[in-house]
N, C-alpha and C positions, 0 to 999 in steps of 0.2 A: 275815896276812890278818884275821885273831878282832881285832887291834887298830885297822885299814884301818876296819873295819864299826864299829867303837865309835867312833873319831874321827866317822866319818859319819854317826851315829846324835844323838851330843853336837849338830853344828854342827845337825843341821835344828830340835835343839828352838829356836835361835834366830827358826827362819823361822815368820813369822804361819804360814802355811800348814800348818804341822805336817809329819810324816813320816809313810811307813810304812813293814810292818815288815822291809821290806828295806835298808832304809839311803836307798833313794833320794827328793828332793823330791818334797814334792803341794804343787808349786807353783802359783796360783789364775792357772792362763791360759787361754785357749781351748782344748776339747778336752781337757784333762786328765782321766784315768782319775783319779779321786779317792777310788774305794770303799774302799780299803786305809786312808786316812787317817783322821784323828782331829785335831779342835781343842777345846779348853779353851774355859768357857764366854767369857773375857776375850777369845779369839781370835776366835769366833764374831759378836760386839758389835764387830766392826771390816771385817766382808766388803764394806761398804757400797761403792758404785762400782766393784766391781770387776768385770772384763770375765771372764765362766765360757762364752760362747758353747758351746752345742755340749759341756758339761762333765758326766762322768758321774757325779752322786751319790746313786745309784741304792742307797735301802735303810741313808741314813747318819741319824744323828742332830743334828740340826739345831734342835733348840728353843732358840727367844729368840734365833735367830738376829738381824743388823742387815745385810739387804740391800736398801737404801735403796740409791736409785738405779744396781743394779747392772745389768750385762745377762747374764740367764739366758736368752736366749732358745736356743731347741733343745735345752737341757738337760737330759740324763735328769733326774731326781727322783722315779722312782715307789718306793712304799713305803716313803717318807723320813720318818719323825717331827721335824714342822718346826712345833710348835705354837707360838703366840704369838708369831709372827717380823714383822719388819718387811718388807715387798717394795714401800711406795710408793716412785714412782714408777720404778720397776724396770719392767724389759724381758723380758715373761716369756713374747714369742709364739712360738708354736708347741714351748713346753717342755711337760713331760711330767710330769703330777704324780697320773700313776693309782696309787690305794688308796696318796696319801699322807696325813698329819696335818697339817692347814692350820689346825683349830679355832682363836679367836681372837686369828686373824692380820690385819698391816694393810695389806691391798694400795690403798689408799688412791693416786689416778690412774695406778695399775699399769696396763701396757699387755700383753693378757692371749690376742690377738686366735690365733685358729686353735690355743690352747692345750689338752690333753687335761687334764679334772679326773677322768675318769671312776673313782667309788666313792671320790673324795678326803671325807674329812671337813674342812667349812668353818664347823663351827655358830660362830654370833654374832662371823662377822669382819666386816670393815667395806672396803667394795667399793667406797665414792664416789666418784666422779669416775673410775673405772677403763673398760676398754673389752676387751669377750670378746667381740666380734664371729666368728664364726664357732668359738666356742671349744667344744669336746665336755665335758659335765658331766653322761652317765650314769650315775645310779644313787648320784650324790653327796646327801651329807648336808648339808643348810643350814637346817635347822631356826634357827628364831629369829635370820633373815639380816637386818641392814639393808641391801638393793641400793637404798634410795632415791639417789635423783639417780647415778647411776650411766650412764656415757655412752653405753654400748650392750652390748646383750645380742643389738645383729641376727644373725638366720640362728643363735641359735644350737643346739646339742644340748642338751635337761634332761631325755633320755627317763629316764621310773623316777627324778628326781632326789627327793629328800624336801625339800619348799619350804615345809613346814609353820611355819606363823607366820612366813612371812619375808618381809621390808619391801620389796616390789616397785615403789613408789608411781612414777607417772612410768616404768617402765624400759622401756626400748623394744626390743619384745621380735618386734618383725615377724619372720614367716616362721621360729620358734624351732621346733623340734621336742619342746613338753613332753608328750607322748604319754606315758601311765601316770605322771605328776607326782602327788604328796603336796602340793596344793598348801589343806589343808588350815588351814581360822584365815586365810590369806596376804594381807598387805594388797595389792589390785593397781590401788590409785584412780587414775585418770590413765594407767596405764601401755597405750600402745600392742603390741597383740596379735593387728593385722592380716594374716591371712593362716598365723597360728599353726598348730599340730599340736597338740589339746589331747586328744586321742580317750583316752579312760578312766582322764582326768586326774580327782582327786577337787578339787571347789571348794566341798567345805560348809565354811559359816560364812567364806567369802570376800569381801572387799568390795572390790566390783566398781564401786563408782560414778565414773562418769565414764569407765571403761576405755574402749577399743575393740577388738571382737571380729571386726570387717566381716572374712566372707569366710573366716573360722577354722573349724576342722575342730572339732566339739565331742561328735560321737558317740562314747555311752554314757558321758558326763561327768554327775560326779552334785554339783547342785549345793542339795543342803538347806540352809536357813537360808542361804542366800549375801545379800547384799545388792546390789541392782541399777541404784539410780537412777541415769538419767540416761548408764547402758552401752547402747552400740550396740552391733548384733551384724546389721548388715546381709549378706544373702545367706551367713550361718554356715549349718552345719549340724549338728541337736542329732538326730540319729539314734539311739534305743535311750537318749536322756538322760531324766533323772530329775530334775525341779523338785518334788519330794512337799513337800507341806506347806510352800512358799519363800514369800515375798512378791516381788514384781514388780511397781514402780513406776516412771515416767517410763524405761523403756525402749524402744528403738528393736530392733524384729525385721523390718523390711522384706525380702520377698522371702526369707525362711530358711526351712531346709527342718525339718521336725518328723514323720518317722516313727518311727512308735513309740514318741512322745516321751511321759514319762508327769509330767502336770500338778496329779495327784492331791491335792485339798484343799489346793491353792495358792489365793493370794489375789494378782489381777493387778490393776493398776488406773493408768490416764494412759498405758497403754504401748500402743506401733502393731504390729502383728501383721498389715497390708495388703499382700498378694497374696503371702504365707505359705504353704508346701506344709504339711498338716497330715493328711495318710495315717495313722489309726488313733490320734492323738494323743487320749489319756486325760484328756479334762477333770472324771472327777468329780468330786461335791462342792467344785469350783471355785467363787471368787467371783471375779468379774469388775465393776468399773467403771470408766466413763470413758476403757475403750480403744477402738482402731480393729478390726478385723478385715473392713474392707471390701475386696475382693478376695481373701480367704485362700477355699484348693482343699483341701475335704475336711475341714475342722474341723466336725464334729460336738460341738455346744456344748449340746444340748438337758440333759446329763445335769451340767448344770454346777447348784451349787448357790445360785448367785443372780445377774440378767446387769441390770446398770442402767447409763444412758447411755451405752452402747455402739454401735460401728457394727458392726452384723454382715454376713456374709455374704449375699448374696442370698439363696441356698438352703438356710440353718439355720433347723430347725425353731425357734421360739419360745414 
């Protein structure tokens, strides 16, 4: 029997797939219970194309992995240290990669869609051309992310994600859920955000120009120093948010709603703010030129620190 187990021990070191430690194959197929197994790093640099559907590699070590175009989809993988690995164009939807180590890694037109990141660490991997449309990535790390040109992040989850300095430019991010985002530094120029969840998302020092905001949730989002030309934010709502000290140029706020929004010692200017709800919104020591505010309900502008070619509201004091 002691020699049965040693023969069958010897033959698997032959197999890419490695052993474990019962003698029997962790052969690389659909569904395979893999936790027991172990591959060399020369083993690892060879996974590419291969079919894992549905395969459990839940809490294994996987750095510098080469799964280039394989399909991992439905995949356990949570708690997997999988740093610097290759997964473009791999199949990774609806796999499972909570509080693993993805840091950079190249999912490069990875197809990623209904996939769980949630508390994965991702800093500075490289996302281009990939697609997480409905994919969950709460409470993950992507600090210093490039998701520029990246083919969709619709519908997706980023509540609590840390997006700090991370390359959004372009990413289209409709109806995403970043609700309490770190989106801190984060380039978002271009990127579509209509209809988004951003509620006590932080966006200081984010540049927002050209984004679109129409119809996004933005209460108690605090965006200091953010940059804004040329972002629309029709019918949004900045409830309980904080522009202190921002600059706000060539924006569009049509129809948004501004309670308790607090504008304090901002500098606004070329931006429309027309038939705007503005319930107790804090313009002190505001300057304001060259915008619209014709139609906006309840902006009290009198306490603002200096208002030139502007269109005001009928009923603001002057």
């Amino acid at each position: 029997m002691i020699n049965a187990v040693r023969i069958g021990l010897a033959a698997c070191l032959l197999i890419l797939a490695g052993c474990n430690g019962n003698g029997s194959g962790c052969a690389l197929v659909p569904g395979a219970n893999l936790r027991d197994c172990g591959w060399t790093e020369d083993q690892r640099a060879q996974f590419g194309s291969v079919n894992l559907e549905g395969a459990d590699l839940i809490g294994k070590f996987l750095a510098n992995s080469n799964f280039k175009g394989a399909n991992l989809s439905k995949a356990k993988l949570d708690v997997t240290m999988m740093l610097g690995s290759d997964f473009s164009d791999a199949n990774l939807a609806q796999a499972s990669f909570r509080s693993a180590s993805l840091s950079y890694s190249n999912f490069v037109n990875a197809r990623m869609d209904d996939a769980d990141l949630s508390n994965a660490f991702l800093v500075e991997s490289d996302f281009t051309g990939a697609s997480l449309s409905g994919a969950t990535l709460t409470g993950s790390e992507f600090s210093y992310l490039d998701w520029a040109n990246t083919e969709t992040l619709l519908t997706s989850t980023l509540k609590d994600a840390d997006l700090s300095g991370a390359d959004l430019r372009f990413a289209d991010l409709r109806g995403s859920d970043l609700s309490g985002a770190n989106l801190v530094g984060a380039d978002l120029r271009f990127a579509d955000l209509t209809g988004a969840n951003l509620s006590g998302a932080n966006l200081s020092r984010a540049q927002l120009e050209f984004a679109v905001f129409d119809k996004a949730g933005l209460a108690g989002v605090k965006f200091s120093n953010a940059t804004f030309n040329s972002a629309s934010f029709v019918e949004a709502n900045f409830m309980d948010a904080s522009f202190y000290e921002t600059t706000i140029a060539y924006a569009t706020f049509t129809k948004a709603s501004f309670i308790r929004t607090d504008f304090t010692k901002a500098t606004i200017s070329l931006s429309t703010f027309s038939q705007a709800f503005m319930w107790n919104a804090d313009f002190t020591a505001v300057e304001i030129w060259g915008s619209d505010f014709g139609g906006a309900s309840d902006a009290i502008l009198s306490v603002a620190k200096s208002i030139s070619r502007t269109i005001m509201p009928d009923y603001s004091r002057r």
